[in-house]
GULUMPA-279901 format. One record per residue (C-alpha): residue number from 1; chain; x, y, z; residue in one letter. Coordinates in steps of 0.1 Angstrom, whole numbers. Layout:
REM residues N
NUM|A|X|Y|Z|a;
...
***
This chain:
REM residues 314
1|A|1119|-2039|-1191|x;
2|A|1154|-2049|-1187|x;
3|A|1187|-2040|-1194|x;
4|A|1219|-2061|-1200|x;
5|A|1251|-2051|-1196|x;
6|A|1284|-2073|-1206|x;
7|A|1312|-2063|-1183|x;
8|A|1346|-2075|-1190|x;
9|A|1376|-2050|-1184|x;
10|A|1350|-2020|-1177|x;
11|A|1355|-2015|-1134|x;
12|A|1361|-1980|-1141|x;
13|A|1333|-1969|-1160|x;
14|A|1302|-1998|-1153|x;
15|A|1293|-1975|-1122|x;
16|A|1284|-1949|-1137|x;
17|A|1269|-1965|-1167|x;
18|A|1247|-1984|-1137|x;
19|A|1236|-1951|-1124|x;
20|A|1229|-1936|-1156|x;
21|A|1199|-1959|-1164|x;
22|A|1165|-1942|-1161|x;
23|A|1135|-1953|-1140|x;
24|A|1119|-1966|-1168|x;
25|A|1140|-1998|-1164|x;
26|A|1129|-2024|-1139|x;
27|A|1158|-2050|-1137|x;
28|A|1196|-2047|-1149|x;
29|A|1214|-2075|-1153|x;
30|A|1252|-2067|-1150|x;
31|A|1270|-2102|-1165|x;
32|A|1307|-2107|-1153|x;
33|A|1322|-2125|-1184|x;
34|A|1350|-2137|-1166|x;
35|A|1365|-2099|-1158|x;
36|A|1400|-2104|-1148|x;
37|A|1393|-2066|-1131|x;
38|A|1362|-2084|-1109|x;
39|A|1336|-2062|-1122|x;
40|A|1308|-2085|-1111|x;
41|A|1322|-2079|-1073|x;
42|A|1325|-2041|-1074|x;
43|A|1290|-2041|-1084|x;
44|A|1278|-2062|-1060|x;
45|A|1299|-2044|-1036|x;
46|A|1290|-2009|-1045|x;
47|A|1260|-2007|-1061|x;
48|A|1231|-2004|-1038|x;
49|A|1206|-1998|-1068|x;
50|A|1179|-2024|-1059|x;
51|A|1174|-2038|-1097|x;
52|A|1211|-2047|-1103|x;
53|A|1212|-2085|-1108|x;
54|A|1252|-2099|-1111|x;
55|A|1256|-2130|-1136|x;
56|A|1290|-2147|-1134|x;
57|A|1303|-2167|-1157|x;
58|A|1343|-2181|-1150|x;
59|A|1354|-2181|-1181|x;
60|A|1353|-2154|-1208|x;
61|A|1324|-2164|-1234|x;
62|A|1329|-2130|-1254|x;
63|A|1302|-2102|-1256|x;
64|A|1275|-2126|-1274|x;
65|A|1281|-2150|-1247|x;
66|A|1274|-2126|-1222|x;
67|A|1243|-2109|-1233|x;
68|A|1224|-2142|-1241|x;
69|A|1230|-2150|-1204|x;
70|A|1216|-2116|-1195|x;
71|A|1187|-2121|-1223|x;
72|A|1174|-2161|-1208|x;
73|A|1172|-2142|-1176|x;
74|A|1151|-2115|-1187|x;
75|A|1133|-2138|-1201|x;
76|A|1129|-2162|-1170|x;
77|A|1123|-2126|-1148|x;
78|A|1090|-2120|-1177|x;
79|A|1111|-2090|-1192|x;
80|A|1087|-2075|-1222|x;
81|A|1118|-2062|-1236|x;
82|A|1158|-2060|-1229|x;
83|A|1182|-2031|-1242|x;
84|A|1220|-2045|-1245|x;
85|A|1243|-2016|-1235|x;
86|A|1281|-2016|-1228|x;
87|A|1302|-2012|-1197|x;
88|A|1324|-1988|-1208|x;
89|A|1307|-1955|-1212|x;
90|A|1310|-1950|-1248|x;
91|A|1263|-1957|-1247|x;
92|A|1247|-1933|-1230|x;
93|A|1219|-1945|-1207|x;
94|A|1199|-1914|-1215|x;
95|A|1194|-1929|-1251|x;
96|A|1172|-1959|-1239|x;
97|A|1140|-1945|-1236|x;
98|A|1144|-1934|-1276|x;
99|A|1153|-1973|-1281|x;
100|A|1122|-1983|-1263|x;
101|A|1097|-1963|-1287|x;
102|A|1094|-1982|-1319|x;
103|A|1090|-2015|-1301|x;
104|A|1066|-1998|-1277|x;
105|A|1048|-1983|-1307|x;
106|A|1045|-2017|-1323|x;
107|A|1064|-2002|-1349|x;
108|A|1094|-2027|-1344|x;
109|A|1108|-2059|-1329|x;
110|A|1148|-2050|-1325|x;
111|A|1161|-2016|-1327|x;
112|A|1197|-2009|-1332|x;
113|A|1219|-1976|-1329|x;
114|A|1233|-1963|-1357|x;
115|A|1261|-1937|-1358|x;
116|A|1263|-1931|-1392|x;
117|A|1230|-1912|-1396|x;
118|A|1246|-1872|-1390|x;
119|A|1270|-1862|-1408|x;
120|A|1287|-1838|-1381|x;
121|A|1294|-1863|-1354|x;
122|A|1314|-1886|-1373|x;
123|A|1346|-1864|-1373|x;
124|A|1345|-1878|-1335|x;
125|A|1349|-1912|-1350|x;
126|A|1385|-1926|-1359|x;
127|A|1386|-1933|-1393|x;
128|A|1392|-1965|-1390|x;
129|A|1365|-1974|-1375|x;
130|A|1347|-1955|-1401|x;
131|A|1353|-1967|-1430|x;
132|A|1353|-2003|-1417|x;
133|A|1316|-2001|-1405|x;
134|A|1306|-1987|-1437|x;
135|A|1322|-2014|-1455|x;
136|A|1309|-2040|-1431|x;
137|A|1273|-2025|-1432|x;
138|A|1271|-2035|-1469|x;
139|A|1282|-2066|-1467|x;
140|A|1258|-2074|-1435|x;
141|A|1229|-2061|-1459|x;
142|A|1238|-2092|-1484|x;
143|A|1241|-2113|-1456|x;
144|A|1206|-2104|-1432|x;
145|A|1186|-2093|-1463|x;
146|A|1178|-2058|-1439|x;
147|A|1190|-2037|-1465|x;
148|A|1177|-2003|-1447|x;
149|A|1198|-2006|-1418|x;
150|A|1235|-1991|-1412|x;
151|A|1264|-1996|-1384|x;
152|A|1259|-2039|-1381|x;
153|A|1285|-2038|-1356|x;
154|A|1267|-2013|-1330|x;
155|A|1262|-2031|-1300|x;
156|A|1232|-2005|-1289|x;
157|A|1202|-2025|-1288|x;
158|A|1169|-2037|-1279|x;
159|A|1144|-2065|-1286|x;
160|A|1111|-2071|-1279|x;
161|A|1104|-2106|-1263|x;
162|A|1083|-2121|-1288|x;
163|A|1113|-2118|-1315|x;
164|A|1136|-2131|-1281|x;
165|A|1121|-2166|-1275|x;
166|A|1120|-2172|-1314|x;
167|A|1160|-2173|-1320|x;
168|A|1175|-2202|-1312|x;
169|A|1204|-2181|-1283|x;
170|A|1227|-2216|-1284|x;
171|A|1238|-2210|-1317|x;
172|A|1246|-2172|-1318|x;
173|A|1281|-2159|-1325|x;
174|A|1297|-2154|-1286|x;
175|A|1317|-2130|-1298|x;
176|A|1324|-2096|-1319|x;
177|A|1304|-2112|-1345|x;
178|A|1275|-2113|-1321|x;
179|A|1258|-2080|-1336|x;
180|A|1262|-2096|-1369|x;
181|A|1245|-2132|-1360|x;
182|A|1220|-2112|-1343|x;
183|A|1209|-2093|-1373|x;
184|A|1211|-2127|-1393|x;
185|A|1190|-2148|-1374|x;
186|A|1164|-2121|-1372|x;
187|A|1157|-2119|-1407|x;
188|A|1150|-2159|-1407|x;
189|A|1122|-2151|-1386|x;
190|A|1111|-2120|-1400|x;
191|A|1120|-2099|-1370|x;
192|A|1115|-2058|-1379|x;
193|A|1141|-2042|-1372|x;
194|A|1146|-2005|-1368|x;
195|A|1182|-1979|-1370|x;
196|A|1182|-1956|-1341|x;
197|A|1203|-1925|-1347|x;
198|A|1231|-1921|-1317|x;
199|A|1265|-1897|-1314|x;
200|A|1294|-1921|-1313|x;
201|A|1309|-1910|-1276|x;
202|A|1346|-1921|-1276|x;
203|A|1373|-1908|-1253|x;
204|A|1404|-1920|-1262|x;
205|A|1392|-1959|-1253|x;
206|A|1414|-1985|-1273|x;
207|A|1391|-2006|-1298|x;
208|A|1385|-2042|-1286|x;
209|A|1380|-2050|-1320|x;
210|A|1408|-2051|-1342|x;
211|A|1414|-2047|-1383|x;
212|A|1430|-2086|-1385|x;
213|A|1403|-2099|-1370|x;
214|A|1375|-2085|-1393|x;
215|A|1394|-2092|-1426|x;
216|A|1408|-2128|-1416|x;
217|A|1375|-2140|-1396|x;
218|A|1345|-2121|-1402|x;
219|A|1345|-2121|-1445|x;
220|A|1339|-2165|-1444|x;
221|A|1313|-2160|-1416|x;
222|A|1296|-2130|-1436|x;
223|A|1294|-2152|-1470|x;
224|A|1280|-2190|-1450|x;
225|A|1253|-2165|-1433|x;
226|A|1244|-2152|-1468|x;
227|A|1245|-2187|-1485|x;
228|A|1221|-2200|-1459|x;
229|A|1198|-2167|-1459|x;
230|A|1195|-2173|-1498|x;
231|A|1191|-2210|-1495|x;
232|A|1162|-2211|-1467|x;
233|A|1143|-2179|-1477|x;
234|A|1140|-2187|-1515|x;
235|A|1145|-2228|-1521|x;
236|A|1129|-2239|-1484|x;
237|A|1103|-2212|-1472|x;
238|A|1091|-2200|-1502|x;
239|A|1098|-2204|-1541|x;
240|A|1094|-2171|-1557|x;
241|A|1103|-2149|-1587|x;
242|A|1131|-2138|-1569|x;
243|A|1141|-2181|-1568|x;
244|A|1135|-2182|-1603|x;
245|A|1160|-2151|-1615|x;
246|A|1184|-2166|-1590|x;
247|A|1182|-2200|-1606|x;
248|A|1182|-2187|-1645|x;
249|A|1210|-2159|-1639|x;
250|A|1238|-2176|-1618|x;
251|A|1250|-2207|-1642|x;
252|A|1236|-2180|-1673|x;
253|A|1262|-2160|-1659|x;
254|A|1289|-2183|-1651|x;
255|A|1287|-2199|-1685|x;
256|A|1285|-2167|-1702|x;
257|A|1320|-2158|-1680|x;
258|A|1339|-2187|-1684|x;
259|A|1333|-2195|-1716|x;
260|A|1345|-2161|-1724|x;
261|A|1373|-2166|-1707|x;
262|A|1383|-2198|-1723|x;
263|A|1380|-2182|-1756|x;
264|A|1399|-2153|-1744|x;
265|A|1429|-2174|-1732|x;
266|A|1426|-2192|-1766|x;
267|A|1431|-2169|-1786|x;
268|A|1458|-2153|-1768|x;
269|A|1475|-2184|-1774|x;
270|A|1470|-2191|-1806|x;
271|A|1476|-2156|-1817|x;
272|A|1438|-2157|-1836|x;
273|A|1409|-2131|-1836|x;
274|A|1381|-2148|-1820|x;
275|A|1351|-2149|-1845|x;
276|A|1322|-2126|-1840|x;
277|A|1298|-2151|-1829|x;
278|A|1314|-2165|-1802|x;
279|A|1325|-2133|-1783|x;
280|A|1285|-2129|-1790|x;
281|A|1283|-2165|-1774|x;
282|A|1299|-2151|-1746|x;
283|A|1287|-2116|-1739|x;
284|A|1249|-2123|-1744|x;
285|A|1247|-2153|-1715|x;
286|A|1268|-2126|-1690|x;
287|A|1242|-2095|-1697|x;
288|A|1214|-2116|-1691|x;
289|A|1228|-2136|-1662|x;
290|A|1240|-2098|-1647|x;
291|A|1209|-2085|-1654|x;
292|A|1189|-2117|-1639|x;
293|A|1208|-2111|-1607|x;
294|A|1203|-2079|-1603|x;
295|A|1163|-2078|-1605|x;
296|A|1169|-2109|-1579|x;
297|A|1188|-2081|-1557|x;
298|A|1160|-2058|-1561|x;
299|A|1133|-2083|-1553|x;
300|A|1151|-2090|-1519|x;
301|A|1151|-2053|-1510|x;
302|A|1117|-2049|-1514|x;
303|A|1111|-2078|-1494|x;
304|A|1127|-2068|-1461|x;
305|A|1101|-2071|-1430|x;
306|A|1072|-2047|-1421|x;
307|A|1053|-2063|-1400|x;
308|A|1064|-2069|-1361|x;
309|A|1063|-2105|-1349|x;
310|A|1044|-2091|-1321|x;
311|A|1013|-2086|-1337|x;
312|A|1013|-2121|-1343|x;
313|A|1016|-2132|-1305|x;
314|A|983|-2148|-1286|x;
***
């Protein structure tokens, strides 16, 4: 087992992180992503732990960048599995062994923290980083079809080999959408994936992560990952009821809506009451299109993986 850790502005705190990691871990790869603070070097320097690996890159590739380079060597080193924790403190190292159970169980391919699942701890978290994940965990559920996990952006992971070598690690987001893309490509290949409830530990850091970027960059990336989930899943791999209710209730509904609206502005302008059977025209194609859509949404969350891809390996 294996253990990656993106380093990038973190020389004060990777040290400890490094020494916090349990003997149940047999390689760590600490990745320099271009560190203006020389992170890599201090390790090397410091560190006398005897599985510390240092990757280098010499320019900044972003988080996502950084862990793939820490998951293709895991993978060349015959890792079984490889738990993605941060530099800077705020994961504690303690908490891998309770990542490392559902995937040891067979129970799971990916495990993810989630902070959101006791109440109490979350008056540690700012609100707005509160409210943001919450918002941003529904949206990733449209997106990833995983519609029973929580906290998409918690970069607390780990993931079984067998669901490694299936995503294609080229293409992933190399940045802060990296937890997102992850989740994303996952469900393509039916990857289970499982929460794992963590205590948020913050301590005054400043968030890397800012509001602007979410609302300006993340919303177009969120709604393409979505199009092509919906697009592969029910019109490529398969052709299901859930492909039928998508095909009858979108145009039922967008007829039923903008003919309504049409009327609507019609009348307004030529000061007429719209007859009875066209506001019935209108209203009867929008129930049935909302309605169509809606057992669509249901099919897809009854659909989310249960079985591991490992149990399919040789």
């Amino acid at each position: 087992m294996g253990v990656v850790i993106p380093c990038f502005r973190v020389r004060d705190q990777v040290l400890s992180v490094i020494a916090g990691i349990g003997p149940e871990v047999s390689r760590i790869y600490v990745v320099d992503d271009g560190c203006p603070e020389h992170s890599g070097a201090l390790v090397s320097e410091r560190c006398k732990d005897p599985r510390v690996t240092v990757l280098r890159h010499e320019k900044n590739k972003g988080v996502g960048g950084a862990v793939v380079t820490g998951y293709k060597r895991g993978l060349e080193d015959g890792c079984t599995i490889l738990v993605k924790v941060d530099g800077d403190g705020q994961m504690d190292p303690a908490l891998i062994p309770r990542f490392l159970k559902p995937i040891l169980a067979g129970a799971a391919d990916y495990t993810k923290g989630n902070r959101f699942f006791e109440l109490a701890p979350l008056r540690k978290m700012p609100a707005v980083r509160l409210f943001g994940n919450a918002g941003l965990s529904f949206v990733n559920k449209l997106s990833s079809g995983y519609w029973d996990v929580m906290d998409p952006t918690n970069g607390y992971t780990a993931i079984h080999a067998s669901a490694l070598r299936r995503l294609p690690l080229d293409k992933l987001a190399e940045r802060y959408f990296f937890e997102s893309d992850m989740l994303f490509q996952l469900g393509l290949v039916r990857a289970v994936v499982r929460d794992v409830p963590m205590q948020p530990r913050y301590a005054g850091e400043a968030s890397s992560l800012r509001i602007s970027r979410v609302l300006f960059s993340f919303p177009p990336k969120y709604l393409w990952r979505f199009v092509q989930r919906i697009f592969f899943m029910y019109f490529i791999r398969d052709f299901n009821v859930g492909t039928l209710e998508i095909c009858a209730g979108v145009p039922s509904l967008l007829f039923g809506v903008g003919f309504g609206l049409w009327k609507w502005i019609e009348a307004y302008q030529t000061a007429q009451p719209t007859p009875t059977g066209t506001i019935m025209l209108a209203t009867l194609p929008t129930l049935l299109g909302s309605q169509l859509l809606l057992s669509a949404l249901m099919f897809d969350v009854s659909h989310v993986p249960r079985i591991p891809l490992a149990e399919n390996d040789p």
